[in-house]
C-alpha positions as CSV (number, residue, x, y, z in Angstrom):
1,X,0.0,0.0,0.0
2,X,1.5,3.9,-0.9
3,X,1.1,6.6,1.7
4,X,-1.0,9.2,0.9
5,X,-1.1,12.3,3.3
6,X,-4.4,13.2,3.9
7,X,-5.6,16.9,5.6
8,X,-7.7,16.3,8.9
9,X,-11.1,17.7,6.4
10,X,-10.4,14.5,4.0
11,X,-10.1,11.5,7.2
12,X,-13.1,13.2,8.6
13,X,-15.2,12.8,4.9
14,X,-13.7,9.3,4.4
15,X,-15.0,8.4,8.2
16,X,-18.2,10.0,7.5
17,X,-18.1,8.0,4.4
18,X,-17.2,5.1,6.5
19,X,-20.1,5.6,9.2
20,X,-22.8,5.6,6.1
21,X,-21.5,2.8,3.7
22,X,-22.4,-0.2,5.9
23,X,-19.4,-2.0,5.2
24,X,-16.7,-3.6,7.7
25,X,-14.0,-1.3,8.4
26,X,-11.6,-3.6,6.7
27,X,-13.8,-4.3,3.8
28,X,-14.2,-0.4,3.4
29,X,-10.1,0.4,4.0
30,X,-9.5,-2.4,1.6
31,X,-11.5,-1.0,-1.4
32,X,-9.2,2.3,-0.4
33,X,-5.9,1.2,-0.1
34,X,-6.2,2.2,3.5
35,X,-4.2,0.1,6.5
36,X,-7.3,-0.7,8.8
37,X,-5.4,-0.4,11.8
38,X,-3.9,3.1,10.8
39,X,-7.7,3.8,9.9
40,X,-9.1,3.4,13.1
41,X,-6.4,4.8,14.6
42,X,-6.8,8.1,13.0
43,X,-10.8,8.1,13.7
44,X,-10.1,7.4,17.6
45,X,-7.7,10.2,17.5
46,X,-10.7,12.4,15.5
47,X,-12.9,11.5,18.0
48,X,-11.3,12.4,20.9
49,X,-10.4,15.8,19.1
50,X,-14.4,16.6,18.1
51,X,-15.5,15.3,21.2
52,X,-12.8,17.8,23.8
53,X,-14.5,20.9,22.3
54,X,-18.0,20.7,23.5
55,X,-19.4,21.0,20.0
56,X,-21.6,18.4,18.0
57,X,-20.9,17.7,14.3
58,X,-24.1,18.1,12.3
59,X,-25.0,17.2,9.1
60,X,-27.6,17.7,6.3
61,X,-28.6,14.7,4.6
62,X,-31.2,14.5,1.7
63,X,-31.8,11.1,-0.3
64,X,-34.7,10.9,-2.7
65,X,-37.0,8.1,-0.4
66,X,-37.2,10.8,2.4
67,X,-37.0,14.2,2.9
68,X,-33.9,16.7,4.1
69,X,-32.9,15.5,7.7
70,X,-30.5,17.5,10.3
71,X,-28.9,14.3,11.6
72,X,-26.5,15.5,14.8
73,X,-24.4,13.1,16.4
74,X,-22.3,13.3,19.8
75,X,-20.2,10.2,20.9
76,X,-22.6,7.1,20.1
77,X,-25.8,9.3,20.5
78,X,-27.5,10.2,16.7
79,X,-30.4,12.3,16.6
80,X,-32.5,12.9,13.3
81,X,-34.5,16.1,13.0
82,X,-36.5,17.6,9.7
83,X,-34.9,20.4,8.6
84,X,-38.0,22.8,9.1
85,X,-36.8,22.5,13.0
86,X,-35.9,25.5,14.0
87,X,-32.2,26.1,14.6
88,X,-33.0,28.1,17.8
89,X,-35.1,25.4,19.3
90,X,-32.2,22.7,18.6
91,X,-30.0,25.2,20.3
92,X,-32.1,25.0,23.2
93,X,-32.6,21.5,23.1
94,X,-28.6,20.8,23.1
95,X,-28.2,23.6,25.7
96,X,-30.8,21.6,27.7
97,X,-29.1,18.5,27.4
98,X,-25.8,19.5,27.9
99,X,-26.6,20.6,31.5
């Protein structure tokens, strides 16, 4: 396998990539000429970066059998929200939870 360098931006879309395609982690790094150990490595070390700030990652998904979703995700925890929700009432609801 050749080393590639990859940015922190392009491990985080191929985890993200990872976390939706359903496949085995070495089934996915092997399609990508990724090391699976390295791999998990570098989403552990992601992790714990995302997670020390205190912020959520969100995301906007839209596939053509449902409608736009607001799916935000903190540790194991995913929650799935329309995106007619209103960003100041998911505001409060992480403020509320975070307390």
């Amino acid at each position: 396998m050749s080393r590639a360098y990859r940015s922190k931006a392009q491990w985080q879309a191929l985890i993200d990539e990872f976390e939706q395609s359903g496949l085995s982690r070495k089934a996915f790094c092997e399609v990508r000429g990724i090391n699976p150990d390295y791999f998990s490595q570098r989403r552990r070390q992601l992790q714990q970066e995302t997670e020390g700030t205190g912020f959520a990652r969100v995301a906007a998904e839209s596939s053509p059998a449902s409608t736009a979703a607001m799916q935000v995700r903190v540790g194991d925890a995913q929650l799935v929200l329309p995106m007619s929700v209103s960003p100041r009432w998911v505001a409060e609801l992480v403020k509320a939870l975070s307390v």
